[in-house]
VOSEKE-59477 format. One record per atom (N, C-alpha, C, O, CB): residue in three letters; x, y, z. Coordinates in steps of 0.1 Angstrom, whole numbers, plus 5000, padded with zeros to 4 digits. Glycine has a CB too. Example, Ala and Ser with C-alpha at 12.3 -4.5 7.8 and 13.67 -1.06 7.14 Angstrom:
# VOSEKE-59477
Ala513249435078;Ala512349555078;Ala513249675078;Ala514249675085;Ala511349555090;Ser512849785071;Ser513749895071;Ser512950005079;Ser513450115080;Ser514149945057;
END
This chain:
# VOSEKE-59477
Unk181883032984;Unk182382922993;Unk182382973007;Unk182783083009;Unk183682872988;Unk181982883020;Unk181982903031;Unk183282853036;Unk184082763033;Unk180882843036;Unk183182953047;Unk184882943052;Unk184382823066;Unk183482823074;Unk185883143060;Unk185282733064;Unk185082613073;Unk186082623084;Unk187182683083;Unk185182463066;Unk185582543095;Unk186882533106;Unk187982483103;Unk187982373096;Unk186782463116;Unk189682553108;Unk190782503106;Unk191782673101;Unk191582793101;Unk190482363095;Unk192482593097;Unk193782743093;Unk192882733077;Unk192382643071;Unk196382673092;Unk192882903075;Unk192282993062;Unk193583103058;Unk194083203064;Unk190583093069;Unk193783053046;Unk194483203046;Unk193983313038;Unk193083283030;Unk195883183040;Unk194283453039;Unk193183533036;Unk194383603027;Unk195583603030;Unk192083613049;Unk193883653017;Unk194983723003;Unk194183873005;Unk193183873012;Unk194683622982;Unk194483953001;Unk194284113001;Unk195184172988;Unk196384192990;Unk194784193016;Unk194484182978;Unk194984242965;Unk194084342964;Unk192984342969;Unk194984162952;Unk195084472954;Unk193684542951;Unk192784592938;Unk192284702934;Unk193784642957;Unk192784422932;Unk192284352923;Unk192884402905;Unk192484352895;Unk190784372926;Unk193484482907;Unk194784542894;Unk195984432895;Unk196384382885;Unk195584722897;Unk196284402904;Unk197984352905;Unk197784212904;Unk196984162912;Unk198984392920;Unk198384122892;Unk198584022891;Unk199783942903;Unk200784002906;Unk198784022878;Unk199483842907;Unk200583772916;Unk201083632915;Unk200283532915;Unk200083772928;Unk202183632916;Unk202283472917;Unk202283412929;Unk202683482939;Unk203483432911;Unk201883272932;Unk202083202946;Unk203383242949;Unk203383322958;Unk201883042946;Unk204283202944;Unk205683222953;Unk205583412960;Unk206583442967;Unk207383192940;Unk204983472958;Unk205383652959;Unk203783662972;Unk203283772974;Unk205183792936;Unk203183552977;Unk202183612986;Unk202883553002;Unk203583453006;Unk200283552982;Unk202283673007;Unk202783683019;Unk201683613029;Unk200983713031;Unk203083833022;Unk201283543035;Unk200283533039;Unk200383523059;Unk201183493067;Unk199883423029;Unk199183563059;Unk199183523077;Unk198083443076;Unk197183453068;Unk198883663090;Unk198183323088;Unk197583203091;Unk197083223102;Unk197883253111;Unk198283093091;Unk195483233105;Unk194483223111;Unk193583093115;Unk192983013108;Unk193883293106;Unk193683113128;Unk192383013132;Unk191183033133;Unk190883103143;Unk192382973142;Unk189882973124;Unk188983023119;Unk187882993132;Unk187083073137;Unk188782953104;Unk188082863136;Unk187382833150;Unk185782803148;Unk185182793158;Unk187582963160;Unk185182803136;Unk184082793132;Unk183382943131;Unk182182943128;Unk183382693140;Unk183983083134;Unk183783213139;Unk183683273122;Unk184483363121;Unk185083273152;Unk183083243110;Unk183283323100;Unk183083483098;Unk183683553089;Unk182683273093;Unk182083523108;Unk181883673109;Unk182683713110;Unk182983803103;Unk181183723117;Unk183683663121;Unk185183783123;Unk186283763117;Unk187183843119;Unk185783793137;Unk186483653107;Unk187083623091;Unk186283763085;Unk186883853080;Unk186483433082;Unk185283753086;Unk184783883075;Unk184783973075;Unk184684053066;Unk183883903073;Unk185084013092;Unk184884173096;Unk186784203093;Unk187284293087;Unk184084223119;Unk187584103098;Unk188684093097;Unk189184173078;Unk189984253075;Unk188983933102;Unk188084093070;Unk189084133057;Unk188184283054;Unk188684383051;Unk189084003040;Unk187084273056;Unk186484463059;Unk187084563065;Unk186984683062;Unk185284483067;Unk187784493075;Unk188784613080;Unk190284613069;Unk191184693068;Unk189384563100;Unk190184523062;Unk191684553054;Unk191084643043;Unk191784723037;Unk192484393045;Unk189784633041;Unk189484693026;Unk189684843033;Unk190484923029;Unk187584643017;Unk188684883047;Unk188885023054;Unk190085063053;Unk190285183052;Unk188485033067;Unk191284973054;Unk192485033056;Unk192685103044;Unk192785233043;Unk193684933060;Unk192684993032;Unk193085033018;Unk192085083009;Unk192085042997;Unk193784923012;Unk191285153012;Unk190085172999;Unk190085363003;Unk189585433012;Unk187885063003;Unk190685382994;Unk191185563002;Unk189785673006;Unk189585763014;Unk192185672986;Unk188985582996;Unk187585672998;Unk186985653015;Unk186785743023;Unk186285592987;Unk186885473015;Unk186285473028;Unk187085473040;Unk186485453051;Unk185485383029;Unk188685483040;Unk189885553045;Unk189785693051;Unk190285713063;Unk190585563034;Unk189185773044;Unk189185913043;Unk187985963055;Unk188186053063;Unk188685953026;Unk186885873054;Unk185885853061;Unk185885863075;Unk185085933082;Unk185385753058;Unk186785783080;Unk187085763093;Unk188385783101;Unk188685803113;Unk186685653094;Unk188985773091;Unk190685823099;Unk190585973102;Unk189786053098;Unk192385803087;Unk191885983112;Unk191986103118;Unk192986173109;Unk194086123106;Unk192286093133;Unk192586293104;Unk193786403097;Unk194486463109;Unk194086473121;Unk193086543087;Unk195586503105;Unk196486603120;Unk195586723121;Unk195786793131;Unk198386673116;Unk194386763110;Unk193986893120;Unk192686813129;Unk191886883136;Unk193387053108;Unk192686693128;Unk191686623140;Unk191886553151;Unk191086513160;Unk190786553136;Unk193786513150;Unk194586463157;Unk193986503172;Unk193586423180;Unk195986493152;Unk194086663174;Unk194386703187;Unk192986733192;Unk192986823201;Unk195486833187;Unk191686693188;Unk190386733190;Unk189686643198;Unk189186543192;Unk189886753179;Unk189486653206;Unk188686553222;Unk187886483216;Unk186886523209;Unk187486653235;Unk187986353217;Unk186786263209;Unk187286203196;Unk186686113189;Unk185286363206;Unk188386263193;Unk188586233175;Unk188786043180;Unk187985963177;Unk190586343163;Unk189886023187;Unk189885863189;Unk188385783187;Unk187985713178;Unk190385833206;Unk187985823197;Unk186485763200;Unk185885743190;Unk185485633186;Unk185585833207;Unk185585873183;Unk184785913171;Unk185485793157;Unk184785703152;Unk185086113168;Unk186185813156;Unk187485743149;Unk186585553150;Unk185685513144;Unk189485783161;Unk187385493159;Unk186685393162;Unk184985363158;Unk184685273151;Unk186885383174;Unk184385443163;Unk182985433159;Unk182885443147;Unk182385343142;Unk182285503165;Unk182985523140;Unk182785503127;Unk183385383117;Unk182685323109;Unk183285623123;Unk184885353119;Unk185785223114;Unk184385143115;Unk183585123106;Unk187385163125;Unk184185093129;Unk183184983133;Unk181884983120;Unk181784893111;Unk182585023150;Unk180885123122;Unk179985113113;Unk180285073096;Unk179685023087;Unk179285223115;Unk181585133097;Unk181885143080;Unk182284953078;Unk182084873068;Unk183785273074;Unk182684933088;Unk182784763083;Unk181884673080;Unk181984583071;Unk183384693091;Unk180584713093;Unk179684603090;Unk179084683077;Unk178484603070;Unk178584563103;Unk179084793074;Unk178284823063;Unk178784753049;Unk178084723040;Unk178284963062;Unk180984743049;Unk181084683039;Unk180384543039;Unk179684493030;Unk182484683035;Unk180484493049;Unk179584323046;Unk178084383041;Unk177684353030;Unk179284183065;Unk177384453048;Unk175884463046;Unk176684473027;Unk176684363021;Unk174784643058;Unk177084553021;Unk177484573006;Unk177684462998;Unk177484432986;Unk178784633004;Unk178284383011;Unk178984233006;Unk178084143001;Unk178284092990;Unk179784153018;Unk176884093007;Unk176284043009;Unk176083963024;Unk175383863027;Unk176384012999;Unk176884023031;Unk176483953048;Unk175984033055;Unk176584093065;Unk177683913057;Unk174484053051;Unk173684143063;Unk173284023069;Unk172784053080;Unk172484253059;Unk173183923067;Unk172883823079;Unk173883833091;Unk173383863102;Unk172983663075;Unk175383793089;Unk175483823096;Unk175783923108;Unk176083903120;Unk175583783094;Unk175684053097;Unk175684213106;Unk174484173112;Unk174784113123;Unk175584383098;Unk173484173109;Unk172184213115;Unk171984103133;Unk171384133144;Unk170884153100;Unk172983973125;Unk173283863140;Unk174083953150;Unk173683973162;Unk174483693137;Unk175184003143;Unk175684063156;Unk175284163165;Unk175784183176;Unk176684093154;Unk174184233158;Unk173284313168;Unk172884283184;Unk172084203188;Unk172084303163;Unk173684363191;Unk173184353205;Unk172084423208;Unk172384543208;Unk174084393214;Unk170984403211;Unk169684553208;Unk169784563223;Unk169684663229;Unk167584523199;Unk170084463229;Unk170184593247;Unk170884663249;Unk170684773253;Unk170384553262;Unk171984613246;Unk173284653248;Unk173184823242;Unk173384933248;Unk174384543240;Unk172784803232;Unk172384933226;Unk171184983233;Unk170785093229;Unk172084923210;Unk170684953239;Unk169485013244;Unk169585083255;Unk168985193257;Unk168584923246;Unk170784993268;Unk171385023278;Unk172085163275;Unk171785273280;Unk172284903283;Unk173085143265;Unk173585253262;Unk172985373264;Unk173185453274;Unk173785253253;Unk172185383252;Unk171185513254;Unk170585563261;Unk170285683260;Unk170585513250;Unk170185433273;Unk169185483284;Unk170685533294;Unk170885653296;Unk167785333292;Unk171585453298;Unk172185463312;Unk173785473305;Unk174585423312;Unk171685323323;Unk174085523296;Unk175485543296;Unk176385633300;Unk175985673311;Unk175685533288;Unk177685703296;Unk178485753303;Unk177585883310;Unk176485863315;Unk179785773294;Unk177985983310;Unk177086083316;Unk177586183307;Unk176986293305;Unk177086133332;Unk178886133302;Unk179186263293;Unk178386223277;Unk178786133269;Unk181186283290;Unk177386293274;Unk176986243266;Unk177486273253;Unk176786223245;Unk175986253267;Unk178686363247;Unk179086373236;Unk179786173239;Unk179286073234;Unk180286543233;Unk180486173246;Unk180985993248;Unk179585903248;Unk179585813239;Unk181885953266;Unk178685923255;Unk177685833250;Unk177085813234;Unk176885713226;Unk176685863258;Unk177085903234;Unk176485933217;Unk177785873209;Unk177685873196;Unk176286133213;Unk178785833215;Unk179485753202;Unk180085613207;Unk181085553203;Unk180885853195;Unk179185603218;Unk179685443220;Unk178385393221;Unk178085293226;Unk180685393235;Unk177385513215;Unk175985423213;Unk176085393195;Unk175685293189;Unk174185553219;Unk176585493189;Unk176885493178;Unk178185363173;Unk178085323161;Unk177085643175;Unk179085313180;Unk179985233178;Unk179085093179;Unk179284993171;Unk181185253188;Unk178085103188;Unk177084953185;Unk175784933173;Unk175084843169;Unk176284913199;Unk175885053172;Unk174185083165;Unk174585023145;Unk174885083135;Unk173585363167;Unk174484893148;Unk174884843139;Unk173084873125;Unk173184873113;Unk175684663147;Unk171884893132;Unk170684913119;Unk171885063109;Unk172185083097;Unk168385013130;Unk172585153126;Unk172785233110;Unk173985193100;Unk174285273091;Unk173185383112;Unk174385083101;Unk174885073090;Unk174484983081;Unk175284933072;Unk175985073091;Unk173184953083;Unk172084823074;Unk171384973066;Unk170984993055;Unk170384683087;Unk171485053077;Unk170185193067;Unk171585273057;Unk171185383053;Unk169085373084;Unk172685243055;Unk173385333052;Unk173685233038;Unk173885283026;Unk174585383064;Unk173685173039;Unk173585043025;Unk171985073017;Unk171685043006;Unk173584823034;Unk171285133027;Unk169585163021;Unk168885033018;Unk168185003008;Unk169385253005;Unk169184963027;Unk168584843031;Unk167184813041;Unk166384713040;Unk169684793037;Unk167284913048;Unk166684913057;Unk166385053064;Unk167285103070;Unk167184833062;Unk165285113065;Unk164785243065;Unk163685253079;Unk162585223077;Unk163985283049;Unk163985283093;Unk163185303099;Unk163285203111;Unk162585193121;Unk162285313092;Unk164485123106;Unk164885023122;Unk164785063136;Unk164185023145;Unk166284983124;Unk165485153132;Unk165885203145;Unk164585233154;Unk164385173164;Unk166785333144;Unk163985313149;Unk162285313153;Unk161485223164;Unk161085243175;Unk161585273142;Unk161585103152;Unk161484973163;Unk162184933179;Unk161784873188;Unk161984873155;Unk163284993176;Unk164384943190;Unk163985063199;Unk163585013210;Unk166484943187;Unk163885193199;Unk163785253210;Unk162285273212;Unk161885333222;Unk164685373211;Unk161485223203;Unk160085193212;Unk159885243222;Unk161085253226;Unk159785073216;Unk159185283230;Unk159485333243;Unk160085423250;Unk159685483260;Unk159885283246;Unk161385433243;Unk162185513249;Unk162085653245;Unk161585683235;Unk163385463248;Unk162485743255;Unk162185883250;Unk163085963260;Unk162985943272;Unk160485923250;Unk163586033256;Unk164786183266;Unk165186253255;Unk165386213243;Unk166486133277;Unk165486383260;Unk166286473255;Unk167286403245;Unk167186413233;Unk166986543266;Unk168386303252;Unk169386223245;Unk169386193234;Unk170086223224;Unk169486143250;Unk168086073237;Unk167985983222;Unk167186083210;Unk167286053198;Unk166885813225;Unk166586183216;Unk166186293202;Unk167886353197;Unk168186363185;Unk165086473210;Unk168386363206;Unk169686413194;Unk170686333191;Unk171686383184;Unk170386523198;Unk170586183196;Unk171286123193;Unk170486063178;Unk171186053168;Unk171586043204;Unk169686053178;Unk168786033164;Unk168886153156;Unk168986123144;Unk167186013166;Unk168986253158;Unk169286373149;Unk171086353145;Unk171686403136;Unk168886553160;Unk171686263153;Unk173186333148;Unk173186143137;Unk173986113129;Unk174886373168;Unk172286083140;Unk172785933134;Unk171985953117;Unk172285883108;Unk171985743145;Unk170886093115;Unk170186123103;Unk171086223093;Unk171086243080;Unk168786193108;Unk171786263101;Unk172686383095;Unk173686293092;Unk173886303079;Unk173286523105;Unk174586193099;Unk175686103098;Unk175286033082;Unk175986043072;Unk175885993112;Unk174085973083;Unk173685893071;Unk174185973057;Unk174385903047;Unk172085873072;Unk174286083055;Unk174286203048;Unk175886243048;Unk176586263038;Unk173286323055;Unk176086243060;Unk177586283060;Unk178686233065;Unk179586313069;Unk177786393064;Unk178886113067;Unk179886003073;Unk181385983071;Unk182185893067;Unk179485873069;Unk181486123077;Unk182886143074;Unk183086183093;Unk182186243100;Unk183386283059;Unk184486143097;Unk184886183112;Unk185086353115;Unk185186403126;Unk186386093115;Unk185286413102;Unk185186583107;Unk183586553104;Unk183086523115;Unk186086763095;Unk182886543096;Unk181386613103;Unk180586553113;Unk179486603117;Unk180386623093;Unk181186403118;Unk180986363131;Unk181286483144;Unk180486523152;Unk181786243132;Unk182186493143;Unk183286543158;Unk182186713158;Unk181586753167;Unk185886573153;Unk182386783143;Unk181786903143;Unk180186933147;Unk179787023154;Unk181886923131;Unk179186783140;Unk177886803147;Unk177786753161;Unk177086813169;Unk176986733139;Unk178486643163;Unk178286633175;Unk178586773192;Unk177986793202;Unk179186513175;Unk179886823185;Unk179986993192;Unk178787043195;Unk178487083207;Unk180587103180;Unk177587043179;Unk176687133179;Unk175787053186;Unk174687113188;Unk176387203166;Unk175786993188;Unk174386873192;Unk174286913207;Unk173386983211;Unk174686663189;Unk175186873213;Unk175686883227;Unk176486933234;Unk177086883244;Unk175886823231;Unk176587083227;Unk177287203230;Unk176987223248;Unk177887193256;Unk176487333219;Unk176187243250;Unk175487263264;Unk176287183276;Unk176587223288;Unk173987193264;Unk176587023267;Unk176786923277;Unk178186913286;Unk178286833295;Unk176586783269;
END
């Protein structure tokens, strides 16, 4: 069923626990005709509560105090969500929310610190989390067409290794090694 405009209330069980109506707690949202962010909204509840993909992106206290863990942190949450829809069955609308300049800008002209570019190029680079579902193999390809630097070679080296290892220590760690220099 499609979520229509008006107040939606959204339930979060974690599908063991029986409930009665009187025992749900609910919060009331305005849907606004906006269903994507109804969706990313209950993807981020499953991130909160699904310990596996929990584990993935939260910060432990030995990454608490490590330059980038925030950043890094965020960027990942982001990809792991649209990936649970890409799971879900809403790669339509991951694939809609694709900004491909925005991502493109990034890469070419972003911060200068490039361990920070490399993860606020990675916080938009929504193909990788269509290719992380194995949905889609070689997107990315298509978008930087053209483009070519030092950068986007190791920003493509750290998003091939991520696919493999998508956890926020082996983010923070490759990225160290990637752009050690920088």
């Amino acid at each position: 069923m499609r979520i229509k405009p008006g107040d939606v209330m959204i339930l979060w069980t974690n599908g063991e626990t029986s409930i009665e109506f009187d025992d749900v707690t609910s919060i009331m949202i305005n849907v606004n005709s906006d269903e994507y962010s109804v969706l990313r909204m209950i993807a981020m509840a499953r991130a909160y509560n699904d310990p596996l993909i929990f584990s993935k992106w939260a910060i432990t206290d030995e990454l608490s105090g490590r330059r980038y863990s925030r950043v890094a942190s965020l960027a990942l949450l982001s990809r792991l969500i649209d990936y649970i829809l890409v799971e879900s069955g809403y790669e339509d609308y991951v694939t809609k929310s694709f900004n491909e300049s925005e991502f493109r800008r990034t890469l070419i002209n972003g911060p200068s610190d490039l361990k920070l570019r490399a993860l606020e190029a990675l916080g938009l680079d929504v193909p990788f989390s269509i290719e992380m579902s194995h949905r889609g193999s070689g997107i990315i390809n298509d978008i930087i067409k053209g483009l070519g630097s030092d950068f986007i070679s190791r920003y493509l080296d750290l998003r091939s290794y991520l696919l493999n290892n998508t956890t926020l220590e082996y983010l923070l760690n490759y990225l160290d090694l990637l752009f050690r220099d920088s």
